[in-house]
C-alpha positions in Angstrom: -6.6 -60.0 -5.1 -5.7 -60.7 -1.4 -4.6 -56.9 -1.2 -7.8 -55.6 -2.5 -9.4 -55.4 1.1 -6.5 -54.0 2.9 -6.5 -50.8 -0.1 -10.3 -50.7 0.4 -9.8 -50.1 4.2 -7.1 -47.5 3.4 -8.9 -45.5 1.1 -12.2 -45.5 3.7 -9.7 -43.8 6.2 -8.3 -41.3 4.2 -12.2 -40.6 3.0 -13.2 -40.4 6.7 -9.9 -37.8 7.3 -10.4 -35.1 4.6 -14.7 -34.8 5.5 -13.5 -34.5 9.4 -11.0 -32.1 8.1 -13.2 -30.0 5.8 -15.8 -30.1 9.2 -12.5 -28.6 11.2 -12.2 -26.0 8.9 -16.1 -25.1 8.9 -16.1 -25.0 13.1 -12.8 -23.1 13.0 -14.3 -20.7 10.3 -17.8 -19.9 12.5 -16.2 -19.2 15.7 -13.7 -16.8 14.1 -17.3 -15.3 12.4 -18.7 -15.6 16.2 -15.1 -13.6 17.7 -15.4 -11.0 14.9 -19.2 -10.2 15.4 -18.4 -10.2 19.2 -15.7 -7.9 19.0 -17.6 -5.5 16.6 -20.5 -5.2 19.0 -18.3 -4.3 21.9 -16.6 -1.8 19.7 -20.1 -0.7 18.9 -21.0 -0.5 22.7 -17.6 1.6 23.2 -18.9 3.8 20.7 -20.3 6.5 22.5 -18.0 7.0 25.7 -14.7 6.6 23.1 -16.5 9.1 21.1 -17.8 12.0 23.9 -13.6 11.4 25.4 -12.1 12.5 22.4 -14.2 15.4 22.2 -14.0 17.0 25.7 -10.0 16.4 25.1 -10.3 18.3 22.5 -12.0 20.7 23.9 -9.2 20.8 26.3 -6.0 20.9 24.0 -7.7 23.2 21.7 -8.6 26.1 24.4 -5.1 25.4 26.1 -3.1 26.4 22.5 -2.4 29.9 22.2 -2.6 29.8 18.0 -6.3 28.6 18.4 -7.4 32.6 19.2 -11.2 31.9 18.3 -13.2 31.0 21.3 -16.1 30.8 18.6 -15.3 27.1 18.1 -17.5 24.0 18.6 -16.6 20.1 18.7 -18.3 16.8 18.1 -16.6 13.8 17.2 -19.2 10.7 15.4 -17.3 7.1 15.2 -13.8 8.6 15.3 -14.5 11.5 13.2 -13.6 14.9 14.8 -15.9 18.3 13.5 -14.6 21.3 13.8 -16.9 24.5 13.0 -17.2 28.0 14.9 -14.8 31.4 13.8 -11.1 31.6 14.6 -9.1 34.3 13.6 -6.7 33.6 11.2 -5.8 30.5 8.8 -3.0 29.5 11.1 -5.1 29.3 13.7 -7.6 26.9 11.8 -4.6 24.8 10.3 -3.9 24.8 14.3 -7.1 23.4 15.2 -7.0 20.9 13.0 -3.3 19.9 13.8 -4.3 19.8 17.5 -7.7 17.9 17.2 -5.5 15.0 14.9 -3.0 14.5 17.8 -6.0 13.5 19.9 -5.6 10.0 20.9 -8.7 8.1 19.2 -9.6 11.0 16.8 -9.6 8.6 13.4 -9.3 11.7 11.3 -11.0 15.6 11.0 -13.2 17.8 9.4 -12.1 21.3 9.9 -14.8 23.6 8.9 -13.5 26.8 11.0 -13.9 29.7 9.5 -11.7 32.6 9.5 -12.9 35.9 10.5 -10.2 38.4 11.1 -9.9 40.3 14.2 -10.9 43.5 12.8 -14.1 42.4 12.1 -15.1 41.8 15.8 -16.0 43.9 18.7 -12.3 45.0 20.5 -12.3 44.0 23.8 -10.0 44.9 26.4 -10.3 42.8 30.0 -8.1 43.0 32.7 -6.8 40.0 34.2 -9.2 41.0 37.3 -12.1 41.1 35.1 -11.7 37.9 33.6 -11.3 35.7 36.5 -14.3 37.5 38.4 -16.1 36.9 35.5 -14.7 32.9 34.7 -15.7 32.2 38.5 -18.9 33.7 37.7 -20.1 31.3 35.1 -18.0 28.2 36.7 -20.0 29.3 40.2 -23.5 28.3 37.6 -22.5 24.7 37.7 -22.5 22.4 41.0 -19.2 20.3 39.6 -17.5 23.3 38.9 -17.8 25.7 42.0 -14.8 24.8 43.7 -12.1 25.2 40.4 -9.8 27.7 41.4 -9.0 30.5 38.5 -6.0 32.6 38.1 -5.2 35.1 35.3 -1.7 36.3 33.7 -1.8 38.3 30.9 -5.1 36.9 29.7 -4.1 33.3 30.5 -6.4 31.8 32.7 -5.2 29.0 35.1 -8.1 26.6 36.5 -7.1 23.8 39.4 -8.6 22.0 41.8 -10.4 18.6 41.2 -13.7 17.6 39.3 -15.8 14.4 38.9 -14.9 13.5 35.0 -12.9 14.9 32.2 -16.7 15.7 30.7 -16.4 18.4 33.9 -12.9 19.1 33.4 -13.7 19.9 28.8 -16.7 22.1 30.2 -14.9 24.3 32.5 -12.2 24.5 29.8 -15.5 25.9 27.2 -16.7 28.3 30.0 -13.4 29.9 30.9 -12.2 30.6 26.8 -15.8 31.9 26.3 -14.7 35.0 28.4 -14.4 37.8 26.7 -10.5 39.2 27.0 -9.3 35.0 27.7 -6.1 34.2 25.6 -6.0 30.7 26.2 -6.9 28.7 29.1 -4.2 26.1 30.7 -6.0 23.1 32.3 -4.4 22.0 35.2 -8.0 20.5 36.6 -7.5 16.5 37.9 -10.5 14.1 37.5 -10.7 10.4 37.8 -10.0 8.5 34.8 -12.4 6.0 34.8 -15.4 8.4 35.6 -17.8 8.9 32.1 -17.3 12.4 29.9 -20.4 13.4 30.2 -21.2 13.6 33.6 -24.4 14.1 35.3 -24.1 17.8 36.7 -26.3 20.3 35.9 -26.0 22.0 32.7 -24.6 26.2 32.4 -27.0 28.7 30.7 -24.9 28.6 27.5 -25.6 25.7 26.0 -29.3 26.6 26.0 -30.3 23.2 28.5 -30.1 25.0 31.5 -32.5 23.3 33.9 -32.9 20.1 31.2 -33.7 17.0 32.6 -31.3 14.1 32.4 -31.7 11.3 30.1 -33.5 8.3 32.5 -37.0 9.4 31.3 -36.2 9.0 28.5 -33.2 6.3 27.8 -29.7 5.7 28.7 -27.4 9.0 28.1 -25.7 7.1 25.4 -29.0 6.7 23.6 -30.0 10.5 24.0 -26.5 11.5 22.3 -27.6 8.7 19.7 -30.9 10.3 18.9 -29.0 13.6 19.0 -26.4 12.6 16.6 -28.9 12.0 14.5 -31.1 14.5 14.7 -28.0 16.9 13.7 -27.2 14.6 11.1 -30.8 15.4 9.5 -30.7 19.3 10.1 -32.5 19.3 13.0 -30.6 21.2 15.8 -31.0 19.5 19.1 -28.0 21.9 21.0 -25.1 20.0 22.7 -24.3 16.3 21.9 -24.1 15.9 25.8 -27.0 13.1 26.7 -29.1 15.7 27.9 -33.0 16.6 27.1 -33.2 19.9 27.3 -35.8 22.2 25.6 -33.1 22.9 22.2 -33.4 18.8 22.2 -37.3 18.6 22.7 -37.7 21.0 20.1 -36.1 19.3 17.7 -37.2 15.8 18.3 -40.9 17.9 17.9 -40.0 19.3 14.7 -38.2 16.2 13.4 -41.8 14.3 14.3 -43.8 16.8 12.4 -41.4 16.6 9.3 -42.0 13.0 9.2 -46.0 13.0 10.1 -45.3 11.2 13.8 -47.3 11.8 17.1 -46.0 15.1 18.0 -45.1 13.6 22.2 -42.0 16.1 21.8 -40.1 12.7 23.6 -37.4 10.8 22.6 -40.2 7.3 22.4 -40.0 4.3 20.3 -41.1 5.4 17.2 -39.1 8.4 16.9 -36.0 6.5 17.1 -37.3 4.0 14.9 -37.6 6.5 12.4 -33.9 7.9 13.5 -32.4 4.5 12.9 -31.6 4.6 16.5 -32.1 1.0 18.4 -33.4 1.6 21.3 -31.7 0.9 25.1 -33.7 0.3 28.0 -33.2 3.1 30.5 -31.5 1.8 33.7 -33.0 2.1 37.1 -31.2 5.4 38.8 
């Protein structure tokens, strides 16, 4: 009976060691939770910039191959997902596009809905390598970031250099210059800082119907606008380019998209339209 005690004792400690083991285990478990949900929302924040830089590098490898003959061909890219849609003119050249757009770093995986529409079937056009670069600085001259890019042609190949703000700049001069009638592919050989946004905050080119659009700080943060975009897209209602702009193809839209769902027609990207989007909303910083 004298060891009774001494057991008693024993058996308290081990008690009191497994319940401050089991609370171990439940701290340890909540701040993994904590480092996971932190992590997820700065992969969420990320979302946006990783998403508009995979797509203005595609724009860029895609208009630089010589296979990809269609200068019909748009891009967005939504959480990692590359689209492809626009005319090229063979199934090689789709298979291409696709091959090119899934050796994008970032580019999770794509959806190549090109369609092929043969050569024969479109307009002939014969340029001469005089007539394309007058008419490449011509539409680069439109845009304050991309006045200075120098152009050369070679056989239809058009050459830009010189240096631009972002690789936003650097994508959209790429998209002007292939959208040349006679252009066989352009080769890139623009330089940009790599830390500066895509989507930079020049004025917009008359082809991608925002010419003269207002930048997003009316409105939200650029991120937000492409957001609200996304989405409006996603629900068949065609705001233009995913580029963080509100131009009128975007107000139009977000109008239309307010009448369909029986909101106060403002025509502006405000809090119950992107309510209603599923879009959270970000207050716009002061610029």
């Amino acid at each position: 009976m004298m060891h009774v005690p001494r057991m008693v004792g024993v058996l308290v400690v081990a008690s009191v060691a497994v319940v401050s083991g089991a609370t171990c285990v439940r701290a340890e478990t909540t701040t993994e939770k904590v480092g996971r949900t932190a992590t997820g929302a700065a992969q969420a924040a990320q979302t946006g910039i990783s998403d508009s830089w995979v797509t203005a590098k595609t724009k860029i490898d895609l208009f630089a191959d010589e296979r990809v003959k269609g200068r019909q061909i748009s891009v967005e890219t939504m959480k990692g997902v590359v689209t492809l849609r626009g005319k090229v003119d063979s199934s090689v050249a789709k298979a291409a596009a696709g091959s090119i757009a899934q050796a994008v770093d970032g580019a999770k995986s794509v959806r190549n809905d090109l369609r092929v529409v043969m050569p024969a079937d479109r307009p002939a056009v014969d340029a001469s390598d005089k007539d394309i670069t007058r008419q490449v600085e011509g539409r680069l001259s439109q845009d304050a970031q991309l006045k200075k890019v120098d152009v050369r042609t070679d056989k239809g190949k058009v050459f830009l250099t010189g240096n631009v703000p972002s690789i936003g700049a650097s994508a959209r001069a790429s998209e002007l210059a292939r959208d040349v009638a006679g252009t066989g592919a352009v080769k890139n050989e623009l330089t940009y800082d790599p830390a500066s946004p895509a989507i930079s905050p020049g004025p917009k080119s008359s082809t991608d119907g925002n010419m003269h659009a207002s930048r997003a700080g009316a409105s939200g943060s650029d991120a937000q606008v492409m957001a609200m975009q996304q989405a409006l897209k996603d629900k068949g209602f065609d705001p233009g380019a995913i580029d963080g702009t509100v131009g009128p193809r975007t107000t139009a839209a977000v109008r239309a998209y307010q009448k369909a769902e029986n909101l106060t027609l403002t025509g502006q990207m405000d809090a119950d339209t992107a309510a209603k989007l599923g879009v959270k909303r970000v207050r716009a910083e002061a610029r």
